[in-house]
N, C-alpha and C positions, 0 to 999 in steps of 0.2 A: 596962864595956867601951865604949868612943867606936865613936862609925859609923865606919866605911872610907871615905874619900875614894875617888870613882875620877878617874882621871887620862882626858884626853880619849882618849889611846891604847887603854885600856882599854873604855874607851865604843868604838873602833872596833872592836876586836876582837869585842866583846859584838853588833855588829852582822854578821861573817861570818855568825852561825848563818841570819838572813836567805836564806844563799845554797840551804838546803835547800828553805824553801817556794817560793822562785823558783824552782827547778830544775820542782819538780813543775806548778806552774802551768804554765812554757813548755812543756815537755815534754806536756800533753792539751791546750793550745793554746786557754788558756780567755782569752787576750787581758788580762791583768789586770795582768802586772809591769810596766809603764808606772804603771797606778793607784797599784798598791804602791811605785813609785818614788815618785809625786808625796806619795803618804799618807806617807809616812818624811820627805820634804823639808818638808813642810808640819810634821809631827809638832815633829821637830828644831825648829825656826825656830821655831811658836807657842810653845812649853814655853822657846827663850831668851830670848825678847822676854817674856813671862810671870815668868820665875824673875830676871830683873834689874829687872823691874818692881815685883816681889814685895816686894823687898829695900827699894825705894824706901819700899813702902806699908806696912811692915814699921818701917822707923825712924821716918817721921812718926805713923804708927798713930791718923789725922785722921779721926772719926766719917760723915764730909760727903766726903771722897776714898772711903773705902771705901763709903759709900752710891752713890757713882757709877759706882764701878768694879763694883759688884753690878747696875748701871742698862743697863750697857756689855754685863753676859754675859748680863741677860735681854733685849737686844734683839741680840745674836748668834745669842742659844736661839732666838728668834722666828722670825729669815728661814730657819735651818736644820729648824726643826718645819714651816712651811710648805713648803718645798722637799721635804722627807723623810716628808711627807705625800701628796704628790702631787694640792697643792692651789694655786691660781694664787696670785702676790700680787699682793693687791688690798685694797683700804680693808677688806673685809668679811672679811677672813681677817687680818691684819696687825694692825689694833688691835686687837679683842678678843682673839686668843692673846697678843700680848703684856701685855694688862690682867688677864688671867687667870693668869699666870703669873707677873706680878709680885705680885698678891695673895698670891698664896698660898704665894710668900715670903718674903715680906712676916710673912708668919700665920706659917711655920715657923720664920723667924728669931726675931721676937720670943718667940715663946713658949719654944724651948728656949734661945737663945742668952740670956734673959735672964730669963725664969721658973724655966725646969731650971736652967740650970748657973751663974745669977746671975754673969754678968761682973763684974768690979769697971769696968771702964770701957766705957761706951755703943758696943758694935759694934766692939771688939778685933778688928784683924787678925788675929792670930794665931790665933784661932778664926772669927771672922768668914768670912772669904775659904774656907778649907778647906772649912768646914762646908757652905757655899753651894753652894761648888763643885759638891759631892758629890750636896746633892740637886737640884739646877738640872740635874746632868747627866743621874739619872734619871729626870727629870722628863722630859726632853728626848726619851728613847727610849719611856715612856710615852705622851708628847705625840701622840709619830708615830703609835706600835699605835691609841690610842684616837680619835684625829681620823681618822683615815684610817677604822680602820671602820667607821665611822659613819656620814661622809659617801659612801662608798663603797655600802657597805649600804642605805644609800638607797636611793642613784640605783638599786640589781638589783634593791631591790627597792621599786619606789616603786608597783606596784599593790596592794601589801599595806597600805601608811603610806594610800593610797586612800580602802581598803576600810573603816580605821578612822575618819577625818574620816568617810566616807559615813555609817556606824551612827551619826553624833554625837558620836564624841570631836572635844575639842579638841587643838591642834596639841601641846601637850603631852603632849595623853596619851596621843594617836598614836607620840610619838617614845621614849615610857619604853622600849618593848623593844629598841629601837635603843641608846637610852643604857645598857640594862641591859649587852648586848653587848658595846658598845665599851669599857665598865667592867671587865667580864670579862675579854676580850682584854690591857688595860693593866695590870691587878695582876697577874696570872697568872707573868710574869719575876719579880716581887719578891716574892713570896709562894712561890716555889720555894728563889728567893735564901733568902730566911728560912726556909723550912726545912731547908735544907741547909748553912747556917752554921755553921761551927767543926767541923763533921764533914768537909764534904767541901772546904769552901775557906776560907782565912783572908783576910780584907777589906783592902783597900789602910791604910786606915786605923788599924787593928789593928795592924799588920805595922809602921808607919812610927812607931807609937806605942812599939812592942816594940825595934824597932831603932833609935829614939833612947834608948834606957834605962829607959823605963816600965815599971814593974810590970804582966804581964800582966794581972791582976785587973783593975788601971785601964782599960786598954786595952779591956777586956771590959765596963766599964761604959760605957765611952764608943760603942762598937760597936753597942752595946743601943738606947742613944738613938738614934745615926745612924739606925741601921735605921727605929726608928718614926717618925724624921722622915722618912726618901726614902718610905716608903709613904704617910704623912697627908698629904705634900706630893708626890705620884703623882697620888694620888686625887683630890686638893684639884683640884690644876690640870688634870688630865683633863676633871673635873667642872665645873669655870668654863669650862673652852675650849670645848669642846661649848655651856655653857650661854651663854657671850656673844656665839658665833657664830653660834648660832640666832637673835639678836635682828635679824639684817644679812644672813643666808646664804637668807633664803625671803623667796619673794613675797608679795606683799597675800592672794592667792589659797589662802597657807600650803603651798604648794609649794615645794620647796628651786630655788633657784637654780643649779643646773649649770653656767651660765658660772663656778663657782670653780673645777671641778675640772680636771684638766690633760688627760684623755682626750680 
């Protein structure tokens, strides 16, 4: 069976049901359908400048365009993980989550996209970009839970992090139950994600695999891998971001610097 085209008309219609969360919103006066306008305009507009972009990067399917365009969304992830951390930008927040988060997919692309699933050609679009996508994006929402708690977690409670520099730890080993924390906090969505997979929700992925003609089975293999990539690539980059920013975010003193944070 071939996918269903939908016609733009379509796509408008598919947009009334809209009118129900916005009813509710207005109606307790929570201030938000303005937001929800601009998120649906913004939505629209990135996804067509993207899907005719796609199409571009898709015919050339050029190792070095798609190495840039993967360069491009981890320095979008960047300002938006700072921003949505509720951490200032500044030299000391800005380059290492971006160095760390390019690492580490860096480490996830090469290793499935060319160890597991042996491309025949170096960084195919076609898996390439998708695959990226997916885990850069929960990367992204990791990024947040785990840098924010952390740095956050400090600053409440910074006569504890004190208490241990006082006894003689060093500043690392002051910050392990902090980092234990923020680690916690950051897998806990994708480890729920993964356990409740294929029972209580089918992945964008799967679905998009299944509704171009794939045998579910495949589909299912392929899901498999996703998954253990957005968690070892969660982890990865939670773990560099914390771990690079700590190099830039505390004083001589071993004191965190609180001019990063936005309060």
């Amino acid at each position: 069976m071939e996918i269903i085209d939908l016609s733009w008309l379509q796509i408008g219609i598919g947009f009334l049901i809209m009118l129900i969360p916005a009813y509710i919103l207005w109606k307790y006066k929570t201030g938000l359908n303005k937001k929800l306008l601009i998120a649906c305009l913004r939505m629209v507009l990135q996804l067509l400048f993207v899907g005719y972009y796609l199409e571009y990067l898709f015919e050339y399917d050029n190792p070095w365009i798609n190495s840039a365009w993967i360069f491009i969304m981890v320095l979008v992830a960047d300002f938006a993980t700072i921003d949505r951390s509720d951490l200032k930008r500044k030299t000391s927040t800005l380059i290492p989550i971006f160095g760390a988060t390019l690492l580490g997919i860096i480490v996830i692309d090469l290793f499935f996209l060319e160890i597991v699933i042996q491309l025949p050609k170096l960084l195919a679009a076609q898996y390439t970009i998708p695959i990226t996508g997916m885990v850069l994006g929960n990367c992204l929402r990791s990024n947040v839970i785990g840098i924010n708690a952390f740095y956050y977690s400090l600053a409440e409670h910074k006569e504890r992090y004190q208490f241990y520099l006082s006894t003689g730890a060093r500043r690392n080993e002051a910050l392990k139950p902090f980092i234990s924390k923020a680690l916690q906090k950051s897998a806990n969505p994708t480890l729920a994600s993964m356990a409740t997979i294929g029972l209580v929700s089918l992945p964008g992925m799967m679905t998009g695999q299944i509704l171009s003609g794939s045998s579910p089975l495949i589909a299912i293999k392929y899901q498999i891998m996703i998954m253990v990539a957005i968690f070892s690539g969660t982890i990865l980059s939670v773990f560099l971001g914390i771990l690079f920013t700590n190099q830039m975010a505390f004083k001589d003193t071993d004191m965190l610097d609180e001019s990063i944070l936005k309060r």
